[in-house]
C-alpha positions in Angstrom: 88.8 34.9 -60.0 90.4 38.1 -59.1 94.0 37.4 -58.2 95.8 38.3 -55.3 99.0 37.1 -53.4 97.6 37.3 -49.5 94.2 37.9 -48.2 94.1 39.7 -44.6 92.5 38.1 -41.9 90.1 39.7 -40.1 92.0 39.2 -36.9 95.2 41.1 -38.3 92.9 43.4 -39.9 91.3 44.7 -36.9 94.6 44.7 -34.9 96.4 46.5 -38.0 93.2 49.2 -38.3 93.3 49.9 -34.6 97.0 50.7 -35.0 96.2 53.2 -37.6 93.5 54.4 -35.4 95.9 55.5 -32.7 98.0 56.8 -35.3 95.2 59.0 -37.2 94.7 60.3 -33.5 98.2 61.5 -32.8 98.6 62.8 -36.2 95.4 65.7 -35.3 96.5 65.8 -31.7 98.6 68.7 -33.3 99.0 71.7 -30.9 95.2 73.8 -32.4 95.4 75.4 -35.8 96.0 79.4 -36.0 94.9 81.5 -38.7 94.3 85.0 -39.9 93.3 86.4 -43.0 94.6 89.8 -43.2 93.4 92.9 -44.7 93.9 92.4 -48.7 92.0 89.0 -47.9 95.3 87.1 -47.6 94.6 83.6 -45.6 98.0 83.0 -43.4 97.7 79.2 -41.3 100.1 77.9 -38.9 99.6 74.0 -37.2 102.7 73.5 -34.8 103.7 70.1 -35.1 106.1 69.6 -32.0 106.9 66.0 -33.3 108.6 66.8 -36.2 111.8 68.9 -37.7 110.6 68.8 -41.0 108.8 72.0 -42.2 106.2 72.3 -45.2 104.9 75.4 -46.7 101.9 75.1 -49.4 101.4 78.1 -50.8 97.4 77.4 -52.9 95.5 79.4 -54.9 92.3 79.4 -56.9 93.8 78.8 -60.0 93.7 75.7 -61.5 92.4 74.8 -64.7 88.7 75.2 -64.5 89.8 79.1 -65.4 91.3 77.7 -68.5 90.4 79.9 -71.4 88.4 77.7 -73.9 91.1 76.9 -76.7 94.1 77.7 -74.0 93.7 74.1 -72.1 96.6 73.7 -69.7 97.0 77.1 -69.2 96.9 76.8 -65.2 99.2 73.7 -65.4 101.9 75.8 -67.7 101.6 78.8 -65.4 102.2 77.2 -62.1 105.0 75.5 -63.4 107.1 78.0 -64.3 107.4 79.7 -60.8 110.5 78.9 -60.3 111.8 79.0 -63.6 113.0 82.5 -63.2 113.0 84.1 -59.6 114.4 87.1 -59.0 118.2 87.7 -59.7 119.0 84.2 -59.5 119.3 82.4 -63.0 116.9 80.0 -64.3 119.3 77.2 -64.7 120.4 77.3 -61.1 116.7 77.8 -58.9 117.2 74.1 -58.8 120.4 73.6 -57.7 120.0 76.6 -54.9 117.0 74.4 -53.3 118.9 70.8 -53.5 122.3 72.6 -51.6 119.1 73.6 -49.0 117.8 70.1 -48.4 114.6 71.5 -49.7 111.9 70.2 -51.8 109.7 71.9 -54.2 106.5 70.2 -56.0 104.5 72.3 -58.3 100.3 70.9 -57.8 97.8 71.3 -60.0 94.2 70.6 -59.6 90.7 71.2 -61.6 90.4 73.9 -58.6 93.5 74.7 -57.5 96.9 75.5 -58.3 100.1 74.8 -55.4 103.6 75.6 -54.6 104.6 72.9 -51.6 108.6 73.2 -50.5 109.8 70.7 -47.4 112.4 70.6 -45.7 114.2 70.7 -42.1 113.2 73.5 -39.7 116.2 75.3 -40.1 115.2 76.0 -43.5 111.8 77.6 -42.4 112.8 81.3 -42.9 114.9 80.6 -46.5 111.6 78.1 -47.5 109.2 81.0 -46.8 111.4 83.9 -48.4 111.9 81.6 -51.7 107.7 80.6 -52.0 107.0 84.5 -51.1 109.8 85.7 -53.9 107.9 82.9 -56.6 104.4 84.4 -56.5 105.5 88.3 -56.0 108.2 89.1 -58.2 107.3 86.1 -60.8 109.7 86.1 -63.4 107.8 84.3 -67.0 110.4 83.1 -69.6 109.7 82.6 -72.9 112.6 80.1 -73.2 110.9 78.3 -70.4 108.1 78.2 -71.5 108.2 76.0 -74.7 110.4 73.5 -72.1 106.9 73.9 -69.7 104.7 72.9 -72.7 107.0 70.0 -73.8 107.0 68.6 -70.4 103.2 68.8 -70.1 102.7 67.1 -73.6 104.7 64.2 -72.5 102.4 63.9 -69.2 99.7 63.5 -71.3 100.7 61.4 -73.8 102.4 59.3 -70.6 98.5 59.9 -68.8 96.6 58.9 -72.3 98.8 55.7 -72.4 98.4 54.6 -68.5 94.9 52.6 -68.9 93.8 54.1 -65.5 94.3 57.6 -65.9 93.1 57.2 -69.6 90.0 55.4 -68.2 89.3 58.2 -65.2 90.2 60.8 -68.3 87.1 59.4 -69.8 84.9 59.1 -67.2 85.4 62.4 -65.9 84.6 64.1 -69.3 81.5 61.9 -69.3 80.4 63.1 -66.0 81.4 66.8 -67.2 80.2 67.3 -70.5 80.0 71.5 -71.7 81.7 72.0 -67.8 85.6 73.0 -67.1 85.9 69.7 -65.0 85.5 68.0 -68.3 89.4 68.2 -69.2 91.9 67.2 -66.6 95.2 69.9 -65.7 97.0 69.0 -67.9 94.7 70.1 -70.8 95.0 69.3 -74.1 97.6 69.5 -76.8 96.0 71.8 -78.8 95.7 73.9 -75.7 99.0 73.5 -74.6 100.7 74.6 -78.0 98.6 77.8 -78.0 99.5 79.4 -74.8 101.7 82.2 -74.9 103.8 84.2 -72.4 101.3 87.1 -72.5 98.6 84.4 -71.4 100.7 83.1 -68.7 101.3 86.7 -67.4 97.4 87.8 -68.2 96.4 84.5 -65.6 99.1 85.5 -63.5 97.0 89.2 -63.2 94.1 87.8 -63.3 93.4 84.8 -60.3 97.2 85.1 -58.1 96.2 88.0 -55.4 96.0 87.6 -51.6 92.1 87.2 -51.6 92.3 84.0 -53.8 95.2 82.1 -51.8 96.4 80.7 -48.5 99.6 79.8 -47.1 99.5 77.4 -44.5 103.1 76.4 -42.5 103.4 73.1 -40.4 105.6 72.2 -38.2 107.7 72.8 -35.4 106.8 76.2 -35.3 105.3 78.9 -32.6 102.2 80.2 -34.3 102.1 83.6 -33.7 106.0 85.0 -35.0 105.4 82.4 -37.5 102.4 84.4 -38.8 104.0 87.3 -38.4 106.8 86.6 -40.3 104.7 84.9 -43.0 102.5 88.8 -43.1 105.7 90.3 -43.4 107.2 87.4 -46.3 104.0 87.9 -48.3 103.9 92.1 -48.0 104.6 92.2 -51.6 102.4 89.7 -53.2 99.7 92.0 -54.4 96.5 92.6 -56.3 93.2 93.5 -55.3 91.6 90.9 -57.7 88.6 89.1 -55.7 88.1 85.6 -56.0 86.2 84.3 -59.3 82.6 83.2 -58.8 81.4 79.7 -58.6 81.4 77.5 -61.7 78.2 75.5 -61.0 77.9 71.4 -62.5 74.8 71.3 -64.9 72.4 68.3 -63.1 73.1 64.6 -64.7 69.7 63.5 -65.9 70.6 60.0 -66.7 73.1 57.4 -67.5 75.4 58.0 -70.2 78.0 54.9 -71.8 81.4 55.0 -73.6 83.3 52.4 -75.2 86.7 52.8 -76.3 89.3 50.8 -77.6 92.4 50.6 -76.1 95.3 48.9 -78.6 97.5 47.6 -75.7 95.6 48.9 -72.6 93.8 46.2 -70.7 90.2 46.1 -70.4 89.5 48.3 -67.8 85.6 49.3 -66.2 85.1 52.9 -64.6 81.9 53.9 -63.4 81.6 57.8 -62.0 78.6 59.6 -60.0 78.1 63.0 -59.4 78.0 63.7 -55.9 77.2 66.8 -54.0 79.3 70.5 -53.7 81.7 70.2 -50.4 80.6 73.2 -48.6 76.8 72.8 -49.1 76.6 68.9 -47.7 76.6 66.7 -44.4 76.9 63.7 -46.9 81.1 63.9 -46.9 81.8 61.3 -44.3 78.5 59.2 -45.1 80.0 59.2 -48.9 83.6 58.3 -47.8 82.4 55.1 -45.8 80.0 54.3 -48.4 82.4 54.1 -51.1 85.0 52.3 -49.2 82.4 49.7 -48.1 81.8 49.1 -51.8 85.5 49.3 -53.0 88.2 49.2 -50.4 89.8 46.3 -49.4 89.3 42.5 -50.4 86.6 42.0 -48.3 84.1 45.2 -49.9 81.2 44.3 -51.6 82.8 45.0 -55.2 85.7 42.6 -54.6 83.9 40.2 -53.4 81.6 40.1 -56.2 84.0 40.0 -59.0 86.3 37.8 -56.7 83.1 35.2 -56.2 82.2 35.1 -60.1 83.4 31.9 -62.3 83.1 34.1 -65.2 85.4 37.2 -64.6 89.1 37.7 -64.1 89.5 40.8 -62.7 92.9 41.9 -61.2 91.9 45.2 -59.2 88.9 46.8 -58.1 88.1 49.9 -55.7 86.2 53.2 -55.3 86.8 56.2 -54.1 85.2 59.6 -53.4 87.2 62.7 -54.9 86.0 65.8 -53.4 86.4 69.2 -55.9 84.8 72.8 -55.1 81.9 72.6 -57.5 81.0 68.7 -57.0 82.2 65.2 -55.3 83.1 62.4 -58.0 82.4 59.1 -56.6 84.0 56.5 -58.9 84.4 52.5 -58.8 86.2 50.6 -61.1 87.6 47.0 -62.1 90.9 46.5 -63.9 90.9 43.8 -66.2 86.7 43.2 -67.1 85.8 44.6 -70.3 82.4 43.6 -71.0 79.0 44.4 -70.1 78.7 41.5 -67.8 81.2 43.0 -65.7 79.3 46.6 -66.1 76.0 44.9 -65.3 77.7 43.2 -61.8 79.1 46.3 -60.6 75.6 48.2 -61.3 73.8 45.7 -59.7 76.3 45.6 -56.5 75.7 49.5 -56.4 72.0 49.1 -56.4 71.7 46.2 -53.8 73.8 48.8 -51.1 70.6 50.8 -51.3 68.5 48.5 -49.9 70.4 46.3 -47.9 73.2 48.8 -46.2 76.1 47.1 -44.5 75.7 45.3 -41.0 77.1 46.4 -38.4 80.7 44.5 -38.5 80.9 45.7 -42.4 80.2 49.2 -41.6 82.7 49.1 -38.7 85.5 47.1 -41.3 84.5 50.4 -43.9 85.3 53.1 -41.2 88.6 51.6 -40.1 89.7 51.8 -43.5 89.0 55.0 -44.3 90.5 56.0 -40.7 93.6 54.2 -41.6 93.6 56.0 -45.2 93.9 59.1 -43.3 96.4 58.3 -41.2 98.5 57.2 -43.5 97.9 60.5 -45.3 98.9 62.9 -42.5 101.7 61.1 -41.5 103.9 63.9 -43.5 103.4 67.7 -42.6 103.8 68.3 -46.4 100.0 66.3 -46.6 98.2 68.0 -43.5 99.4 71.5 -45.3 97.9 70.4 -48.6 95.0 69.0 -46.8 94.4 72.3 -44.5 94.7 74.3 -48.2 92.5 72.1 -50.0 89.5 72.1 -47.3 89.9 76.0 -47.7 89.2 76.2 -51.1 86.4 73.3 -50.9 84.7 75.5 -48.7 84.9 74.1 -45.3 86.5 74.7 -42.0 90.2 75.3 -41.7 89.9 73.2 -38.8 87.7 70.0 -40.3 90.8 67.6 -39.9 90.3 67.7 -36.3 86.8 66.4 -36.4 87.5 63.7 -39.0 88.0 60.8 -37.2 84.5 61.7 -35.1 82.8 62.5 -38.2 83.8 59.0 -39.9 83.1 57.2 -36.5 79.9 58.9 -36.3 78.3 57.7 -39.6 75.7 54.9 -39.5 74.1 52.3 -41.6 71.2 54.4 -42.4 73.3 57.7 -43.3 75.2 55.5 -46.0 72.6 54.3 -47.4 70.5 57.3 -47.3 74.3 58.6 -49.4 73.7 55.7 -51.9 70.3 56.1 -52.6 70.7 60.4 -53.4 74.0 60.5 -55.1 74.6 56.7 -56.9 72.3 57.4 -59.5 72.7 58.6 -63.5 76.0 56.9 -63.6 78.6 57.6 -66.3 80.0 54.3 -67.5 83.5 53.8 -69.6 84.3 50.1 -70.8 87.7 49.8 -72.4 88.6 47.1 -74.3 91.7 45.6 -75.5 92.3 45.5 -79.5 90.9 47.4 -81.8 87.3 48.7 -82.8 84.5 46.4 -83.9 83.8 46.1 -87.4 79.9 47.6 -87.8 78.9 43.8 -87.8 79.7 42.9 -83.9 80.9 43.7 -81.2 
C-alpha cells in the first residue's frame, strides 16, 4: 500500500481546484506585457503588476551548461555564480551585506539552457535592483580567490545532489535519456570538471555567450512599462558584445529502451522512468503533454497512484510525473519512491501503455486540468516566478506572451489530443531502478 496521512475528497477537491482557478486567472490578469528588443539584439520585458509592491528583476541568458567545454563540466554553474563576487568598487566580502541593508534578494539560476541573476525586493528598491544586476553582467569582476570558494560550494552540491536518492535517481535517468548530448550532465557538472576550470575559462565564457543578443531582462511589478524600459535601455547601455546567439544543439533520436540499475548503500529504492519528448518551439503537444502527465502522476487519484496504491505487493511511498520543458527537448518523467524491483517497473510500464488506448474520461481529464491549473497558480503567485517564467519561455522559443494563454490552452486539451501525446512521445523509455544495499554477487540478483 502506498502510505499517506489524508486522501482529498473529490468534493474538496473540486472546490479547492476552482479556487486556484480564480487565482491562476488573476495572477495573468496582469496589465499586457511590453517588450522591445533593441538594436544590439538586447530583449528588455516589463509586466506591471499593480497588485503588488514587491519588484523582481531576472536578468537570463543562454548560458547554461550545455556550452560546457568537454572536460570543464560546471563551467556555466561556476561562472554565474561569481557575479557578485566582485562588482565594481565595492569589496567582495561586502556585495552581500550591501543587498541584505536593501531588503533585496539575489539567487544565482542555473539550467541545462540557461544561466539567471533574479534580485526581489520592495518597489522602492526598483532603480538600486536594476543598477546592481546591470553593474554584475557589464563591469564583471572574476576573482581568483573566489573562485576556488565557487568550486568548493558546487562540489558539495553535488556530493549533497549524489546523496539525495531523487536527484541521484533523475541524475541517472537524464544521462540515460542523453547519452553523447550536453543534457547528459546536470549544472552542476562534475568534479573533475569543476576542479579544472580556471579564471581565464570563466572570463573566455564570459566573452563568449554574455552579450545583449543572447539575454533578456524582464522587470515585474508595480511598474509603468514604458520609463521602466527606458530606464532598463539606459541601465544596460554598457553591457556589450556583438556575439550572436550559439546555434541549436540538436537531441540524437532514442531508438529504444535502455535500463540501469544501481545500487544505492543507504538510498531507498527508488523507480525513475524518462521519455524524450518533443523541442518547445517546434510543437502543439505542450499543454496535451502537461495534462497527460499529470493524469498519470499528479495527485492520489492519477492512474500511477492508484496502481501502486491498489497493489498487495508494493509499498510505495510517493509517486508522480512531470513534464520538464528544455530548448532542445521536453523530458517527461514518472517515478515511484520506495519500489525497487522490476515488478514495480513492469506496473508503471504497463499503466503508461494502457493510457494509450483507453485515455481518461471525461471527469479524469477534467480532475488532470484542474491540477495542472492549480500548479500554475501556485507558481505565479510571486513576481520573482512570472519573471523567470516570461525568461524561460523566451529561451524555449515561444511567445513572450504564452502565460496569457495558459489557462485556455490547458482547458482546451481533450481526451483524444492526450492520448494522441501518449502514443508519439511515451515510447523508448529510459528506466533507472535503484536499490537499497549493495551490488549483487554475479550469482543473483
Amino acid at each position: 500500500m502506498i502510505r499517506r496521512s489524508t486522501r482529498t475528497t473529490r468534493h474538496t477537491w473540486t472546490t479547492v481546484a476552482a479556487v486556484f482557478v480564480l487565482a491562476a486567472l488573476a495572477c495573468t490578469a496582469s496589465a499586457e506585457i511590453q517588450h522591445v528588443v533593441l538594436d544590439d539584439g538586447l530583449t528588455l520585458v516589463v509586466l506591471p503588476n499593480p497588485w503588488s509592491q514587491a519588484v523582481a528583476l531576472s536578468v537570463m541568458v543562454g548560458a547554461g551548461s550545455k556550452y560546457d567545454p568537454e572536460g570543464l563540466e560546471g563551467l556555466a554553474q561556476i561562472t554565474n555564480e561569481l557575479f557578485f563576487e566582485g562588482l565594481g568598487e565595492i569589496p567582495w566580502n561586502e556585495v552581500y551585506d550591501e543587498l541584505s541593508a536593501q531588503g533585496v534578494d539575489l539567487k544565482c539560476l542555473t539550467s541545462e539552457d540557461t544561466a539567471e541573476i533574479i534580485l526581489t525586493g520592495h518597489e522602492a528598491r526598483f532603480d538600486y535592483i536594476v543598477d546592481m544586476a546591470a553593474a554584475a553582467l557589464s563591469e564583471p569582476v572574476f576573482l581568483i580567490g573566489r573562485l576556488e570558494h565557487e568550486k568548493k560550494v558546487a562540489l558539495d552540491s553535488y556530493e549533497a545532489e549524489i546523496a539525495d536518492a531523487w536527484k541521484y535517481a533523475y541524475r541517472e535517468v537524464t544521462a540515460l535519456l542523453y547519452e553523447d548530448h550536453p543534457y547528459e550532465d546536470t549544472p552542476l557538472g562534475t568534479p573533475d570538471g569543476m576542479d579544472a576550470v580556471t579564471i581565464e575559462d570563466v572570463e573566455g565564457f564570459y566573452e563568449r555567450y554574455y552579450s545583449p543578443a543572447n539575454t533578456i531582462v524582464v522587470a515585474v511589478g508595480d511598474l509603468m512599462p514604458e520609463p521602466t524600459l527606458a530606464r532598463l535601455e539606459s541601465a544596460f547601455e554598457q553591457y556589450d558584445g556583438s556575439v550572436d546567439p550559439p546555434e541549436p544543439i540538436p537531441v540524437p533520436e532514442r531508438t529504444s529502451q535502455t535500463v540501469k540499475k544501481l545500487y544505492g548503500g543507504e538510498r531507498p529504492g527508488f523507480v525513475q522512468i524518462g521519455f524524450a519528448g518533443p523541442r518547445p518551439s517546434e510543437t502543439d503537444d505542450l499543454a496535451a503533454l502537461s495534462v497527460l502527465m499529470a493524469a498519470l502522476g499528479a495527485g492520489t487519484e492519477s492512474r500511477l497512484y492508484r496502481m501502486l496504491d491498489e497493489s498487495e505487493d508494493l509499498i510505495v511511498s510517493s509517486a508522480g510525473a512531470f513534464a520538464s520543458h528544455r530548448a532542445e527537448q521536453a523530458r517527461l518523467i514518472v517515478y515511484a519512491m520506495g519500489a525497487s524491483d522490476s515488478e514495480a517497473v513492469n506496473g508503471m510500464l504497463e499503466e503508461i501503455a494502457r493510457i494509450k488506448t483507453d485515455p481518461p474520461d471525461e471527469r479524469e481529464l477534467e480532475r488532470a486540468k484542474e491540477n495542472v491549473i492549480a500548479s500554475f497558480a501556485l507558481r505565479m503567485q510571486r513576481n520573482a516566478e512570472k519573471a523567470t517564467s516570461i525568461a524561460r519561455d523566451h529561451f524555449l522559443g515561444l511567445p513572450i506572451d504564452c502565460c496569457d494563454t495558459y489557462i485556455a490552452d490547458i482547458e482546451a486539451v481533450t481526451a483524444e489530443q492526450l492520448r494522441a501525446a501518449a502514443e508519439r512521445y511515451l515510447v523508448n523509455p529510459a528506466i533507472v531502478l535503484q536499490r537499497p544495499g549493495a551490488a549483487p554477487t554475479k550469482r543473483g540478483i
